[in-house]
C-alpha positions as CSV (number, residue, x, y, z in Angstrom):
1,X,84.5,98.0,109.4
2,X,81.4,100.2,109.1
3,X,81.3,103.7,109.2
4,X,78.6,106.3,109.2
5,X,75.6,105.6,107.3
6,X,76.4,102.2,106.7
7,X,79.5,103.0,104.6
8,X,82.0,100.4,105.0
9,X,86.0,101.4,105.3
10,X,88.6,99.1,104.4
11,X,92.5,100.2,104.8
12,X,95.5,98.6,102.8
13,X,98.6,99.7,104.4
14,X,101.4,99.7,102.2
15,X,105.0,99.9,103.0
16,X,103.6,101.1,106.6
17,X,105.9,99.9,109.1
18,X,108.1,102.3,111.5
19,X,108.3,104.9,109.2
20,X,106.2,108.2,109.3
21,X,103.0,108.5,107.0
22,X,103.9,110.3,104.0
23,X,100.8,110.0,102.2
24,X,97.0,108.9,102.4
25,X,94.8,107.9,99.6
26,X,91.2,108.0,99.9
27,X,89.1,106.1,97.3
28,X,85.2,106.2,97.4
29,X,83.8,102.5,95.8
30,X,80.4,101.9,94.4
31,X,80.2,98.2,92.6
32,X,84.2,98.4,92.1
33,X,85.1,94.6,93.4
34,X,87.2,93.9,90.1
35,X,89.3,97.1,90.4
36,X,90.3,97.3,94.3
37,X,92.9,95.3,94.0
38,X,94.5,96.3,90.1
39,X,94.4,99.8,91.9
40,X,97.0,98.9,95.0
41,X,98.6,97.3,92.7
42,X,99.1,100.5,90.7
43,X,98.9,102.9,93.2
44,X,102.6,100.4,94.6
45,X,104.0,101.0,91.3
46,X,103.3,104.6,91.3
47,X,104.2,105.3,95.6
48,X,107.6,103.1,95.4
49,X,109.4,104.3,98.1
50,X,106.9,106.9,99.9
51,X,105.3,105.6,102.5
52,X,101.6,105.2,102.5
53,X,98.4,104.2,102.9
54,X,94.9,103.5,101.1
55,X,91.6,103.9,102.6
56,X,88.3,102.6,101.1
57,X,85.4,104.0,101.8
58,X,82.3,102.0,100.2
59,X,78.7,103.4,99.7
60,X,77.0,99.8,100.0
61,X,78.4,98.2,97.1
62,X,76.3,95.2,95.6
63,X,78.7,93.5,94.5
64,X,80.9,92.8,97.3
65,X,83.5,95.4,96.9
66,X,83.8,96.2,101.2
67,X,85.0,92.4,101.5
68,X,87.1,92.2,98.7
69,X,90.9,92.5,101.0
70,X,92.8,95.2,99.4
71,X,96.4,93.1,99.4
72,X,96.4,89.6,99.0
Protein backbone atom coordinates (compact mmCIF):
# COMPACT_ATOMS: atom_id res chain seq x y z
CA UNK A 1 0.00 0.00 0.00
CA UNK A 2 1.40 3.43 -0.59
CA UNK A 3 1.42 6.12 1.56
CA UNK A 4 2.44 9.70 1.47
CA UNK A 5 5.16 10.69 -0.73
CA UNK A 6 5.37 7.46 -2.36
CA UNK A 7 6.34 5.59 0.83
CA UNK A 8 5.05 2.16 0.84
CA UNK A 9 3.51 0.44 4.25
CA UNK A 10 3.38 -3.02 4.75
CA UNK A 11 1.81 -4.57 8.16
CA UNK A 12 2.67 -8.14 9.57
CA UNK A 13 0.20 -8.91 12.18
CA UNK A 14 1.37 -11.17 14.71
CA UNK A 15 -0.60 -13.09 17.16
CA UNK A 16 -3.43 -10.48 16.26
CA UNK A 17 -6.59 -12.14 16.52
CA UNK A 18 -9.50 -11.12 19.13
CA UNK A 19 -7.29 -9.90 21.52
CA UNK A 20 -6.60 -6.14 22.26
CA UNK A 21 -3.35 -4.53 20.64
CA UNK A 22 -0.70 -4.45 23.22
CA UNK A 23 1.95 -3.17 21.14
CA UNK A 24 2.92 -1.57 17.73
CA UNK A 25 6.25 -1.59 16.06
CA UNK A 26 7.14 0.75 13.53
CA UNK A 27 10.24 0.06 11.35
CA UNK A 28 11.45 2.62 8.63
CA UNK A 29 13.25 0.34 5.46
CA UNK A 30 15.60 1.65 2.95
CA UNK A 31 17.27 -1.39 0.72
CA UNK A 32 16.46 -3.83 3.78
CA UNK A 33 14.77 -6.90 1.59
CA UNK A 34 17.19 -9.55 3.37
CA UNK A 35 16.35 -8.41 6.85
CA UNK A 36 12.31 -7.93 6.85
CA UNK A 37 11.69 -11.10 7.45
CA UNK A 38 14.85 -12.36 10.10
CA UNK A 39 13.39 -9.30 12.02
CA UNK A 40 9.59 -10.74 12.56
CA UNK A 41 11.20 -13.50 13.10
CA UNK A 42 13.02 -12.02 16.04
CA UNK A 43 10.80 -9.48 17.00
CA UNK A 44 8.15 -13.23 17.60
CA UNK A 45 10.85 -14.51 19.70
CA UNK A 46 11.28 -11.47 21.64
CA UNK A 47 6.88 -10.41 21.88
CA UNK A 48 5.86 -14.23 22.83
CA UNK A 49 2.80 -13.87 24.31
CA UNK A 50 2.01 -9.89 23.90
CA UNK A 51 0.05 -9.14 21.33
CA UNK A 52 1.23 -7.14 18.43
CA UNK A 53 1.90 -5.82 15.39
CA UNK A 54 4.69 -4.54 12.85
CA UNK A 55 4.36 -1.87 10.47
CA UNK A 56 6.74 -1.06 7.62
CA UNK A 57 7.11 1.90 6.34
CA UNK A 58 9.58 2.01 3.11
CA UNK A 59 11.29 5.14 1.61
CA UNK A 60 11.36 3.65 -2.05
CA UNK A 61 13.65 0.89 -1.57
CA UNK A 62 15.56 -0.40 -4.67
CA UNK A 63 15.79 -3.38 -3.91
CA UNK A 64 12.42 -4.58 -3.43
CA UNK A 65 12.05 -4.39 0.26
CA UNK A 66 7.92 -3.02 0.08
CA UNK A 67 7.10 -6.50 -1.69
CA UNK A 68 9.02 -8.59 0.26
CA UNK A 69 5.66 -10.20 2.68
CA UNK A 70 6.66 -9.80 6.13
CA UNK A 71 5.39 -13.60 7.23
CA UNK A 72 5.66 -16.32 4.99
Amino acid sequence: MKGEEGKSFKSAFVGLREATLELAVIVPTYNECDNVRPLVAALDMALHGIVWEVLFVDDSSLDGTADVPPCG
